[in-house]
C-alpha positions as CSV (number, residue, x, y, z in Angstrom):
1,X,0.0,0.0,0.0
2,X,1.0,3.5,-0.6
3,X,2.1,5.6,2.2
4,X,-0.2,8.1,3.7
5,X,0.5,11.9,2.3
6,X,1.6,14.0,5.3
7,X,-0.8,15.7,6.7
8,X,-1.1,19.9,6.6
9,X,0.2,21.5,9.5
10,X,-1.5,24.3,10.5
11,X,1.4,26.1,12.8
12,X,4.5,24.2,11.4
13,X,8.0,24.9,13.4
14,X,11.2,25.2,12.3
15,X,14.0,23.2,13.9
16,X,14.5,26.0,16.2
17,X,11.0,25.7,17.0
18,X,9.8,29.5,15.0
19,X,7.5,29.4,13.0
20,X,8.5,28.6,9.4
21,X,7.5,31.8,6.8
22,X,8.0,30.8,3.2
23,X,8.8,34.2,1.9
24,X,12.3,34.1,3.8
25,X,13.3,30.4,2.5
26,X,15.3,30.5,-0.4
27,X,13.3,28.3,-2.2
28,X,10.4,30.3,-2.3
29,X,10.4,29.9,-6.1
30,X,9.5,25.9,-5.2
31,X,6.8,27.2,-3.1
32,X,5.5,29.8,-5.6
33,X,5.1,26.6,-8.2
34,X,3.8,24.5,-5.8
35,X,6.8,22.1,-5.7
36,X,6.9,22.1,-2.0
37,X,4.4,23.0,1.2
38,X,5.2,24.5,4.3
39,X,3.5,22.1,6.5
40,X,4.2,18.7,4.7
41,X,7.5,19.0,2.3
42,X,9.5,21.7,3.8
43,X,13.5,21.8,4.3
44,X,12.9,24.1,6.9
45,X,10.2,22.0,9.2
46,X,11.8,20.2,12.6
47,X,9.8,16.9,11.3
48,X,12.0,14.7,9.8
49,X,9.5,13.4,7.2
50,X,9.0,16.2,6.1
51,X,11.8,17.5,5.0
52,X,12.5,13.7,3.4
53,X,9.6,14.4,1.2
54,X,11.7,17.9,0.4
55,X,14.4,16.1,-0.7
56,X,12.7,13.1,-2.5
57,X,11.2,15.4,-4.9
58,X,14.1,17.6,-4.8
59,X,17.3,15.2,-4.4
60,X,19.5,18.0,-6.6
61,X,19.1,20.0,-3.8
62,X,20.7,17.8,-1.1
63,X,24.4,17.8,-1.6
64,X,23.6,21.6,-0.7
65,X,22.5,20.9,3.2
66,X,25.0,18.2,4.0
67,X,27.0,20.4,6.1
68,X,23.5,22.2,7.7
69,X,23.4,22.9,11.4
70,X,20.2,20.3,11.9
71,X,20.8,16.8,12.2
72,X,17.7,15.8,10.9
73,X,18.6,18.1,8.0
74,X,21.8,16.5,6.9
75,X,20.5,13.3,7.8
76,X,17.8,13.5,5.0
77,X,19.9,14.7,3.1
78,X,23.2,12.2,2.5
79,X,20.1,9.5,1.8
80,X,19.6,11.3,-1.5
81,X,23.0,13.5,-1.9
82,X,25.7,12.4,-4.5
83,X,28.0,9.5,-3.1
84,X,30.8,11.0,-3.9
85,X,30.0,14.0,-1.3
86,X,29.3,11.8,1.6
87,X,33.0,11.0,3.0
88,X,33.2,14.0,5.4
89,X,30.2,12.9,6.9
90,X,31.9,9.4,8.5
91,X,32.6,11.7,11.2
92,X,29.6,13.6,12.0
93,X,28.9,14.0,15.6
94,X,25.3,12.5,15.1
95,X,25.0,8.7,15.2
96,X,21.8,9.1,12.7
97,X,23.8,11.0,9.8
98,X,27.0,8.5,10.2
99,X,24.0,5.4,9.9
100,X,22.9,6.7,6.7
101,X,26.4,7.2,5.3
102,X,27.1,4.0,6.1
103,X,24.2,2.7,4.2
104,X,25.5,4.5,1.0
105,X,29.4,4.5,1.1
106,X,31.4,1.3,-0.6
107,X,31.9,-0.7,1.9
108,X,35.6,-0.7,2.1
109,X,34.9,2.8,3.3
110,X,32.9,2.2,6.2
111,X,35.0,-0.6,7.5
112,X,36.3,1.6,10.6
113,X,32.8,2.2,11.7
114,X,32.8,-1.0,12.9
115,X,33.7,0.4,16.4
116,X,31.9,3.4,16.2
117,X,30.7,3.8,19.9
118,X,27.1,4.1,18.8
119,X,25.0,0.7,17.8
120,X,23.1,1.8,15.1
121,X,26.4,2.9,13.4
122,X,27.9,-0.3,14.2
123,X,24.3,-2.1,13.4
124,X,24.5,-0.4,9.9
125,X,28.0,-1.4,9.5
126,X,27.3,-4.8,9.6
127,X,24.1,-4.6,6.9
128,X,27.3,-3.9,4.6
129,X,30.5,-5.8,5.6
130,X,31.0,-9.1,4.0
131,X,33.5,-12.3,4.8
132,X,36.3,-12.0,7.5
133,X,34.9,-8.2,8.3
134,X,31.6,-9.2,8.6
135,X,32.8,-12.3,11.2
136,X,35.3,-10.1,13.5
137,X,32.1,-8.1,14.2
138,X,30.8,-10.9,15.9
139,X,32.7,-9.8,18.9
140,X,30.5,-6.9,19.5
141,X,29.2,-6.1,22.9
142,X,25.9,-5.6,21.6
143,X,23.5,-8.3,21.1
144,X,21.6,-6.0,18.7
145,X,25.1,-6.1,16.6
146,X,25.3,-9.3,16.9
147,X,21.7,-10.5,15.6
148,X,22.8,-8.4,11.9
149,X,26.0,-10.3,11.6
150,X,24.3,-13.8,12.2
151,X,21.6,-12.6,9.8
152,X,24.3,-12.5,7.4
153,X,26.9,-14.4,7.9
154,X,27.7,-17.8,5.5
155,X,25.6,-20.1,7.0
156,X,28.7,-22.3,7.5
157,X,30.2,-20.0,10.0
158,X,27.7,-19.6,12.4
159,X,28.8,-22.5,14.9
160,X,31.1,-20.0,16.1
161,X,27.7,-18.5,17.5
162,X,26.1,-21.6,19.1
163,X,26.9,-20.3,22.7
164,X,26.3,-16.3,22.7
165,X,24.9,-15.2,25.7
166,X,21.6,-13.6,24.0
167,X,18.7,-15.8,23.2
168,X,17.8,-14.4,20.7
169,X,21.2,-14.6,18.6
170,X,21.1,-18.1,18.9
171,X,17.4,-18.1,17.7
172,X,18.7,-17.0,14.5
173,X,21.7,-19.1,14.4
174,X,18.9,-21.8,14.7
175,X,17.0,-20.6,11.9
176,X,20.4,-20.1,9.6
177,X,22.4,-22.9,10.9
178,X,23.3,-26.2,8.2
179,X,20.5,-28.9,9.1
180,X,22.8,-31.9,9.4
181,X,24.4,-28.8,12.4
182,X,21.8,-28.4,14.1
183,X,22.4,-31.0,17.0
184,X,24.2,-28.5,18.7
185,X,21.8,-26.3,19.8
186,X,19.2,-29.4,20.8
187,X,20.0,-29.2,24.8
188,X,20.0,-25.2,24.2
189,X,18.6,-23.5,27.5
190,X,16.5,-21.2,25.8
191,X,13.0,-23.0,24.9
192,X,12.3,-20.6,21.8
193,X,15.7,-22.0,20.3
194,X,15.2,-25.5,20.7
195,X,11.4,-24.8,19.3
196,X,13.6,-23.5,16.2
197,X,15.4,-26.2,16.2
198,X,12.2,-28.9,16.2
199,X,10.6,-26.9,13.3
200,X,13.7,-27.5,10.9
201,X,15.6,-30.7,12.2
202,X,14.6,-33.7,9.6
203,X,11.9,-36.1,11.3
204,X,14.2,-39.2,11.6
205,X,16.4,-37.3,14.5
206,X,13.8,-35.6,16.7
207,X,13.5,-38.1,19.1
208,X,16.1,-36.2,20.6
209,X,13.9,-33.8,21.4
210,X,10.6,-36.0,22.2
211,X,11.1,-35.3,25.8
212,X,11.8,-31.8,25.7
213,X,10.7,-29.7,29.1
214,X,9.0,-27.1,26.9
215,X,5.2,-28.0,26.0
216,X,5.9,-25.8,22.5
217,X,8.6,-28.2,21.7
218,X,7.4,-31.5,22.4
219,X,3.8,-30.4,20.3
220,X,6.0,-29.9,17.4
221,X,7.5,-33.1,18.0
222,X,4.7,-34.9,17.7
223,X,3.3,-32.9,14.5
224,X,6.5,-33.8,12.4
225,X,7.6,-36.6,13.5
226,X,7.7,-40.5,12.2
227,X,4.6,-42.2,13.0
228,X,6.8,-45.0,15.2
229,X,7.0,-42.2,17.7
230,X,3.6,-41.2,18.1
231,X,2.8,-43.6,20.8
232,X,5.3,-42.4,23.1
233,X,3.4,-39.0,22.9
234,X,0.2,-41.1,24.7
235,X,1.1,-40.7,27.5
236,X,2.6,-37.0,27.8
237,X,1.5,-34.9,30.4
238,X,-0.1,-32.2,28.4
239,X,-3.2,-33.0,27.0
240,X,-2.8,-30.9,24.0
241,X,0.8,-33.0,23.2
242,X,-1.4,-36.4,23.5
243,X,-4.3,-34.6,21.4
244,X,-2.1,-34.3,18.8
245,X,-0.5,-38.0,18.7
246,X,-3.7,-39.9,18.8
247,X,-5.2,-37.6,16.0
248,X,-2.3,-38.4,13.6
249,X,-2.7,-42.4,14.7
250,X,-5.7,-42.5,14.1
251,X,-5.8,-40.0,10.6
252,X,-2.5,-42.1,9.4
253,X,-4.1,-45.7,10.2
């Protein structure tokens, strides 16, 4: 679906929170034309959508405001200024604008953001870095960090991720990880990984997991697995679990 038009301020602020007058912008010609709104695509509004719309229908414009005083501002603008204007901008004192300039540069450009001291720096970073770079940022403090690099790191690599401390990295080393691999994370003390791990391990080896603490676990169990261990699902102790096994016996003859 499309996205919503901004709506029509009726009092819009600059970034210094006065109100914005159109006759002192310098583009008043745009305005004039109706080629941007004060109130919904304005360079000079504090809302940061609104001066994106600015710039999307005006991208000549932005190599023009890289160096402008508002974050928001320059922000907007490296995500439609010419590449080849961006470099300065690695070491802007606002996390956002060095994101975006991440996001744009050649990677081999970036590579020292990779301990920038803010996460979504280091976050964007890691959307972009490849191989051996991509790997060493495993070793980031930041969980956050760490899900983008198993997101995209060769599937082959990722045992070196079986044991991180986060849950929820190790959820998507379960999701990512070779099949004929995933036996390493079967006795993982997170429930929601081993569940991961029943929905993708081949039916012929889950009776490792048949007695599985979790109730999520062991349901899945008994959904995929081969009908010669249905029975020992009969006697579970949820009845949901043994609801499931008798209805496949007795479905599968």
């Amino acid at each position: 679906m499309a996205a919503e038009p901004e709506p029509v301020s009726d009092d819009p602020l600059d970034w210094r929170g006065r109100p914005i007058r159109c006759r002192e912008c310098s583009h008043v010609a745009l305005n004039r034309e109706g080629l941007c709104r004060k109130g919904a695509s304005c360079v000079r509004d504090r809302r940061a959508r609104r001066v994106d719309l600015f710039f999307r229908a005006h991208s000549e414009l932005a190599d023009s405001y890289l160096d402008h005083a508002y974050f928001e501002v320059r922000a907007r603008a490296a995500r439609y200024a010419s590449v080849m204007r961006l470099s300065p901008l690695i070491n802007d004192p606002e996390p956002e604008v060095r994101a975006v300039v991440c996001s744009r540069l050649p990677a081999s450009r970036i590579a020292p953001l990779a301990k920038d001291p803010e996460p979504r720096v280091r976050i964007a970073v890691a959307n972009r870095l490849e191989g051996a770079a991509l790997l060493a940022m495993y070793a980031d403090p930041e969980y956050l960090v760490r899900i983008h690099v198993v997101r995209r790191l060769d599937p082959e690599l990722l045992a070196v991720a079986v044991h991180d401390e986060d849950p929820e990295v190790r959820r998507w080393v379960a999701r990512r990880m070779p099949v004929d691999r995933l036996h390493a994370l079967v006795m993982d003390p997170e429930p929601m990984v081993r569940l991961v791990v029943s929905e993708r391990l081949p039916a012929d080896r889950l009776h490792a997991l048949q007695r599985d603490e979790d109730l999520r676990v062991r349901f899945t169990v008994a959904e995929r697995c081969p009908r010669e261990m249905l029975k020992g699902f009969l006697d579970d102790e949820d009845e949901l679990v043994r609801a499931c096994a008798q209805a496949r016996l007795q479905e599968e003859g």
